[in-house]
C-alpha positions as CSV (number, residue, x, y, z in Angstrom):
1,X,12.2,16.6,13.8
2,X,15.1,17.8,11.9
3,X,17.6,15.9,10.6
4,X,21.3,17.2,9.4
5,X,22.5,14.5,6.9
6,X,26.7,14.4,6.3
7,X,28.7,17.0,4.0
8,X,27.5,19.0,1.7
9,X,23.4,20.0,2.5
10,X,20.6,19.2,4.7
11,X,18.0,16.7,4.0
12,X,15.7,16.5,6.5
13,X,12.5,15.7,5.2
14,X,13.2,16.8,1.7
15,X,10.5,15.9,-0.9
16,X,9.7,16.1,-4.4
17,X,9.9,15.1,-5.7
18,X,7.4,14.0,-6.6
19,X,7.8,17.2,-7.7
20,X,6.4,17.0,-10.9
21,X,3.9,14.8,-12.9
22,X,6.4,12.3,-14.0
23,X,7.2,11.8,-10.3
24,X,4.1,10.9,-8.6
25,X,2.2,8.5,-10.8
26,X,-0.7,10.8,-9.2
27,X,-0.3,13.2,-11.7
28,X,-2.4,16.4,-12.8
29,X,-5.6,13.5,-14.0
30,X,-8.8,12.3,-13.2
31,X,-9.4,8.9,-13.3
32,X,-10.4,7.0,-16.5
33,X,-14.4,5.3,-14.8
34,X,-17.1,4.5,-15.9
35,X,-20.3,6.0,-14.7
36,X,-19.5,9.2,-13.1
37,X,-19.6,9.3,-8.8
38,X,-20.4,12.2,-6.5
39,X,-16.6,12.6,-6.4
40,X,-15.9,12.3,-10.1
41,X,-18.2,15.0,-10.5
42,X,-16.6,16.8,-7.0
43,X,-13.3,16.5,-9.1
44,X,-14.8,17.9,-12.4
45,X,-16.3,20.8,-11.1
46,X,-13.4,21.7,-9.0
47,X,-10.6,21.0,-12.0
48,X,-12.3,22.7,-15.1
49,X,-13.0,18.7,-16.1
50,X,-15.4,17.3,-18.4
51,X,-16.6,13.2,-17.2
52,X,-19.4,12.4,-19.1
53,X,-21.6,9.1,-17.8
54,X,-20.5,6.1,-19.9
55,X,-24.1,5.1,-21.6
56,X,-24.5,1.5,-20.5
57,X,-22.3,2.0,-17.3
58,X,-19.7,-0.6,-18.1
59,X,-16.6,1.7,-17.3
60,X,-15.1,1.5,-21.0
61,X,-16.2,5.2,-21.8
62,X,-13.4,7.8,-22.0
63,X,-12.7,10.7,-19.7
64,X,-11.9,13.8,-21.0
65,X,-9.7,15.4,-18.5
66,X,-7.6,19.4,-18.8
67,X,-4.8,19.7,-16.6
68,X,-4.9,22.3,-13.9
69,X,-1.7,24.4,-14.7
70,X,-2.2,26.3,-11.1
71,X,-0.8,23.3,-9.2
72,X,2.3,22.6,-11.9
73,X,3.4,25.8,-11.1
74,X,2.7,25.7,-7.5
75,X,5.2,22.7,-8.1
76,X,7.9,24.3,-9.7
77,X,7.5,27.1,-7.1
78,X,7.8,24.3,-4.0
79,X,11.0,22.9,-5.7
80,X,12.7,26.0,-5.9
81,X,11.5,26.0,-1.9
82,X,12.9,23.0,-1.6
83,X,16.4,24.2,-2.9
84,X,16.9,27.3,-0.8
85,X,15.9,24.9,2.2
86,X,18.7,22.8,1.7
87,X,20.8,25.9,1.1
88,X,20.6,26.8,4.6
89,X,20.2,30.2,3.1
90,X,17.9,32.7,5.3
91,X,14.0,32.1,5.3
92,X,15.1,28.4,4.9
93,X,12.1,27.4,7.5
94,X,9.7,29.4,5.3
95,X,11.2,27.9,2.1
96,X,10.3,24.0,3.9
97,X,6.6,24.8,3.4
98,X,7.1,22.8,0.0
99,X,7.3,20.1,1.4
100,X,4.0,19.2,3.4
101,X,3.0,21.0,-0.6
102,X,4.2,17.7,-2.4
103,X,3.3,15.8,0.3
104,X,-0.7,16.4,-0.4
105,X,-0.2,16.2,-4.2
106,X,0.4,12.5,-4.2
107,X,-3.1,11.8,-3.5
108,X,-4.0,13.1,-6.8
109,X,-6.5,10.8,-8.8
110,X,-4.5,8.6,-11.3
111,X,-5.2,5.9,-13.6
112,X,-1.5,4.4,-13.6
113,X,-1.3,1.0,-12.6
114,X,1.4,-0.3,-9.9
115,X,3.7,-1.3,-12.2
116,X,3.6,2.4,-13.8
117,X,4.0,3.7,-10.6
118,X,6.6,1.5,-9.3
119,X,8.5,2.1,-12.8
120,X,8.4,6.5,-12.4
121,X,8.9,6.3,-8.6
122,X,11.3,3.0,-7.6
123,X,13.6,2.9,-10.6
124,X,14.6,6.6,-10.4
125,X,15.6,5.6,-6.4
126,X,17.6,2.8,-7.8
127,X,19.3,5.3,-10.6
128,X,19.6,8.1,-8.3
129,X,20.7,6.3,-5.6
130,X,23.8,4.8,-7.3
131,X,24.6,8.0,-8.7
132,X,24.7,9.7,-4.9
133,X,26.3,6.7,-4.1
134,X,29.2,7.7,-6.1
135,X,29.0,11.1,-5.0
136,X,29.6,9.9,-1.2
137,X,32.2,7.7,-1.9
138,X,34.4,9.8,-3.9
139,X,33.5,12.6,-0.9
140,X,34.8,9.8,1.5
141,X,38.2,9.0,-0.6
142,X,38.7,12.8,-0.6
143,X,38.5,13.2,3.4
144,X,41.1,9.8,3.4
145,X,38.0,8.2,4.6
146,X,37.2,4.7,4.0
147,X,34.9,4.4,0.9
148,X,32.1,3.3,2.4
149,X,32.0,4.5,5.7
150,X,29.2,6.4,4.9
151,X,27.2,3.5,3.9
152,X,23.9,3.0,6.4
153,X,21.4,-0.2,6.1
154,X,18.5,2.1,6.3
155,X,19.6,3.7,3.1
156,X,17.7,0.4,1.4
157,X,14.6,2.3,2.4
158,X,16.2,6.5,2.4
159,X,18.3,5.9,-0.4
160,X,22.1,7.1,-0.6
161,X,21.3,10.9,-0.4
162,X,18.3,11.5,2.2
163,X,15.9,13.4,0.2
164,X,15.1,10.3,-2.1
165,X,13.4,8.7,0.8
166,X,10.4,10.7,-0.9
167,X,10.3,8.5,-4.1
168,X,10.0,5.1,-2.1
169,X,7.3,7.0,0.3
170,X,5.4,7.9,-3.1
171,X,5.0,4.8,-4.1
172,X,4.1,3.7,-0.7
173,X,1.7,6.3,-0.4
174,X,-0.4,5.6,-4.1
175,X,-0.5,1.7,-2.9
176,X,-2.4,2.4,0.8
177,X,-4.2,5.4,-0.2
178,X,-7.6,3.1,-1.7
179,X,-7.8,1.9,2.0
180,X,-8.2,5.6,3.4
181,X,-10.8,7.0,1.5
182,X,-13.7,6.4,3.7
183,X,-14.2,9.8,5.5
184,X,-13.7,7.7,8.9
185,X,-10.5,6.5,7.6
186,X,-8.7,9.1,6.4
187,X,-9.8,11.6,9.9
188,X,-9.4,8.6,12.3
189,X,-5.8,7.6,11.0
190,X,-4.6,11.7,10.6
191,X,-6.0,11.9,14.4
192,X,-4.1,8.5,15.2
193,X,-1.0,9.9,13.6
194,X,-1.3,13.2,15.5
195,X,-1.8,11.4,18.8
196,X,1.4,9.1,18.7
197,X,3.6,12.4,17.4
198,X,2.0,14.4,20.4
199,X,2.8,11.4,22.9
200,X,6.1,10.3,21.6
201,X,7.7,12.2,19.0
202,X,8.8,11.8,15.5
203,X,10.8,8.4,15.2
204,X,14.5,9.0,15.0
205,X,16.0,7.2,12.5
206,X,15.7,7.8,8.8
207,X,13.5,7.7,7.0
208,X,11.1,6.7,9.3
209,X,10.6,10.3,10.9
210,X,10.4,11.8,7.8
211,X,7.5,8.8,6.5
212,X,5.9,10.1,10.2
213,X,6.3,13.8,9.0
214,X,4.4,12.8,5.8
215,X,1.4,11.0,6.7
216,X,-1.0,13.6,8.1
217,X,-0.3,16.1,5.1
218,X,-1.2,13.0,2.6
219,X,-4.5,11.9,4.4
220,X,-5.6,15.8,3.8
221,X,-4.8,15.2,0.3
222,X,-6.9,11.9,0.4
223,X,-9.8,13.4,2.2
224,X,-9.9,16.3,-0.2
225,X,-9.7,14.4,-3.7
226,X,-12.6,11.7,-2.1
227,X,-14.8,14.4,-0.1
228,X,-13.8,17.9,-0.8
229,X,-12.4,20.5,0.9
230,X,-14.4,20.4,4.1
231,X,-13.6,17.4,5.3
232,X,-9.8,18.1,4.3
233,X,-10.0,21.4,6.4
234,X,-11.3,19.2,9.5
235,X,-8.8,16.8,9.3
236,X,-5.9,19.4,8.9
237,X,-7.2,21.3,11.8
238,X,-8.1,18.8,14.1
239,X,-4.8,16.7,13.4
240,X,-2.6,20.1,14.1
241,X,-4.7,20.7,17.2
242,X,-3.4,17.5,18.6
243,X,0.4,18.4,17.4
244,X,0.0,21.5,19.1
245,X,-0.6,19.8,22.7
246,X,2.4,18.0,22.4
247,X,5.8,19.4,22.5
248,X,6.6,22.0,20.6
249,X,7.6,21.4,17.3
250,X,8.4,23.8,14.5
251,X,7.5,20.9,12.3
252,X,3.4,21.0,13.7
253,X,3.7,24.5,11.8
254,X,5.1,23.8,8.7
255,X,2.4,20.8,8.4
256,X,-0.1,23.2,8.9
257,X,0.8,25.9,6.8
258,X,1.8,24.1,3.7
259,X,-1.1,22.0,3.7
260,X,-3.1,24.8,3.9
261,X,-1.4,26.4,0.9
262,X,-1.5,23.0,-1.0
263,X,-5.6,23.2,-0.2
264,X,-5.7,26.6,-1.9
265,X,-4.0,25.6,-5.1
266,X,-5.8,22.3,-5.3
267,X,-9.0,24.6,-4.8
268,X,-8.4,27.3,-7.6
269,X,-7.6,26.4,-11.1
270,X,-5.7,27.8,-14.1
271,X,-5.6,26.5,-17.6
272,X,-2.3,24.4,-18.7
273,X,-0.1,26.3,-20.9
274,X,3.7,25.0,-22.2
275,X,4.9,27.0,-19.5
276,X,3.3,25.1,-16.7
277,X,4.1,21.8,-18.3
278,X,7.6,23.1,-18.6
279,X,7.3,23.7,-15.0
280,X,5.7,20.1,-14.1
281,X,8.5,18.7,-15.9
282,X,11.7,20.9,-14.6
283,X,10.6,20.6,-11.0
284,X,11.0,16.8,-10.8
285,X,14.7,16.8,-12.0
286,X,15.0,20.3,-10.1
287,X,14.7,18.1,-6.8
288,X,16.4,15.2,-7.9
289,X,19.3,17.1,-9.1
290,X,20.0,19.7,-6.9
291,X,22.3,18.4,-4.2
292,X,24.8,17.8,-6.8
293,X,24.1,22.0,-7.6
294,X,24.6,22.9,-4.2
295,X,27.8,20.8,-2.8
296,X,29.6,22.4,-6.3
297,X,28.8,25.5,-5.4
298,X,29.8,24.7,-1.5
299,X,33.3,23.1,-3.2
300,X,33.7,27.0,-4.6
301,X,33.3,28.9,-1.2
302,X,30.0,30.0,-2.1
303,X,28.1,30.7,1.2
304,X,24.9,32.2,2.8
305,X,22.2,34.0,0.5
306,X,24.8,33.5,-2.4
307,X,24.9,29.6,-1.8
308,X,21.0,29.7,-2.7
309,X,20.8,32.0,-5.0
310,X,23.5,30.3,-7.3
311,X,21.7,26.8,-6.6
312,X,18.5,27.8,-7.3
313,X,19.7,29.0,-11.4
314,X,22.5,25.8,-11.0
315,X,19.6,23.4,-10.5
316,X,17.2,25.0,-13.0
317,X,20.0,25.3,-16.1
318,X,21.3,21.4,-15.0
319,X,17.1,20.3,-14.5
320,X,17.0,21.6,-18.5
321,X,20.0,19.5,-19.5
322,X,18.4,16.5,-18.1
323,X,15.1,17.0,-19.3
324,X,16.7,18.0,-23.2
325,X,19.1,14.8,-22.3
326,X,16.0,12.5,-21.7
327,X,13.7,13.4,-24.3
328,X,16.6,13.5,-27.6
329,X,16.9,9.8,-25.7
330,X,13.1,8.8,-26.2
331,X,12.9,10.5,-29.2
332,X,16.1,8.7,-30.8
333,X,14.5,5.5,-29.3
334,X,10.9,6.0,-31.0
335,X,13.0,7.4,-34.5
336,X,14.9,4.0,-34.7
């Protein structure tokens, strides 16, 4: 299901984005146990990452963890996707492959609590949702349009601009995702999912087509982080089996595909270097940012391969003042 949201870009079932470490609360981490499980160790030896058993077992001991830098630049790479997608530039189906991407990073292993995660995922909606809000209504005033005619209950849930219904799905995602790691669990519900999409379609209204887009490539991500790759591989498979019985979707391929090239990323590592933390932290504001990126450049005639091309540096250059915005704003806040 693809959905064309009003003026300006599309925003079907845009993510990020949790797009970068500081969006999901899953970030690049193992989790902080105690004595060290088969998946622990599953997680060390795929990640490059030390867990040493705790000596008396109580869970106090510390886990040394290294970041995997393969998968922050895999996420800088999927915003940049993400941009040209909504640019409607050519390739733009190929370029939506970033998606399904984010999608299986929020099942990353994290030791943030709730309240972390509700903080880096739910207040950013709220901020970013007021700032699109002013963006619509000043679009609106311009057209001589009522102010808020744009306005849409669901947009409690999608936010104001449509690709922030990822941020309230992240959080939903890191709250459930303990009740699916159970091998059973995770394949049953990804088969379950695949069934009712087969049957009866992706719901309609937003965001709940794009929260039905989302669940299959975040179970994969579950099964893989709790029992490796194999049983990640059989879920993806045998839920895009099932999609393809049911009506034809260009969606059941972009699920397959980007999950697939999430798998491989997860599955190879590289060592963190400033660059890829640069990455990590660029790509979150990279998707947050860029609609504002693209409707200037639509405001300026810009059009077609142009239209994505000048987004894609737009959104980078305005990411950077954001991020150099932000942290003078922490560090003036530690300073005083």
């Amino acid at each position: 299901m693809v959905v064309r949201p009003e003026p300006g870009c599309r925003f079907p079932h845009d993510p990020a984005p949790g797009v970068a470490a500081r969006l999901t609360p899953l970030g690049n981490s193992a989790p902080r146990t105690g004595q060290a499980s088969c998946t622990s160790n599953w997680i060390a030896r795929r990640f490059g990452r030390k867990l040493p058993r705790d000596g008396d077992g109580s869970g106090t001991g510390v886990v040394n963890t290294e970041r995997n830098g393969l998968i922050d630049y895999g996420r800088f790479l999927a915003a940049l996707g993400i941009v040209w997608f909504n640019a409607q530039a050519p390739g733009d189906r190929i370029a939506y492959l970033a998606l399904p991407f984010f999608l299986v990073l929020l099942a990353l292993p994290s030791t943030s609590s709730l309240s972390m995660r509700a903080k880096r995922l739910l207040l950013p909606f709220l901020i970013w949702s007021v700032v699109f809000a002013m963006l619509n209504t000043a679009l609106a005033l311009k057209n001589n349009s009522p102010p808020f005619e744009w306005w849409r209950w669901s947009m409690l849930l999608s936010g104001t601009w449509v690709h922030l219904w990822f941020l309230p799905f992240a959080f939903l995602a890191a709250v459930v995702a303990p009740w699916f790691r159970h091998p059973l669990a995770s394949l049953g519900a990804a088969i379950l999912t695949a069934t009712l999409l087969a049957m009866y379609g992706s719901p309609r209204p937003i965001p709940f087509g794009q929260w039905a887009f989302a669940v299959i490539p975040v179970l994969v991500g579950i099964a893989y982080f709790a029992w490796g790759w194999r049983l990640a591989v059989t879920t993806l498979l045998t839920s895009s089996l099932i999609l393809f019985l049911g009506p034809p979707s260009p969606d059941t391929y972009t699920i397959l595909i980007g999950t697939a090239v999430a798998l491989v990323f997860l599955s190879n590592f590289a060592p963190a270097t400033a660059l890829s933390d640069w990455c990590a932290r660029i790509s979150y504001w990279v998707y947050l940012a860029h609609p504002l990126v693209i409707i200037v450049a639509q405001s300026l005639r810009v059009t077609y391969v142009e239209l994505a091309l000048v987004s894609l540096v737009g959104s980078v250059i305005l990411a950077q003042i954001i991020e150099t915005s932000v942290h003078a704003s922490r560090k003036g806040r530690l300073e005083f």
